[in-house]
C-alpha positions, 0 to 999 in steps of 0.5 A: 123912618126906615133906613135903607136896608128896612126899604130893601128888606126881603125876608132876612132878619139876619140883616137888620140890627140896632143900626137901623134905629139909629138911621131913623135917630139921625133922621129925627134928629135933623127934622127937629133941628133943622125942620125938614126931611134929610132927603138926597143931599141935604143942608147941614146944622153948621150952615143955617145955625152958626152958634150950636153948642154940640157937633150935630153935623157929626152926629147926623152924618153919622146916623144918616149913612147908607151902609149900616157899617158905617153907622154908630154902634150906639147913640 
């Protein structure tokens, strides 16, 4: 799964770090929850599953962030 700076990549490996990896976590870590693709806005865990034992809407919004700034820097 590519993050958005991978699909707007012209060249500069400059801007492409270990944030993108953890795009593409978030992106797998929702499809495995919830069975679906995180696409525009999207339903988050609390809302379908109401006994979750971790904060998984956290941690994908966290992944899931457009600017790599925002994102974890590590899992």
């Amino acid at each position: 799964f590519l993050a958005p700076e991978k699909k707007a990549w012209s060249g500069n490996q400059g801007l492409l770090d270990d944030k993108a990896d953890v795009y593409s976590f978030g992106v797998i870590a929702y499809y495995i929850l919830m069975r679906d693709m995180p696409l525009g806005y999207f339903e988050l865990p609390s809302h379908r599953y109401s006994d979750l034992k971790y904060n998984w809407d956290h941690l994908i919004t966290a992944c899931l962030q457009s600017n790599p700034a925002k994102r974890p820097s590590s899992l």
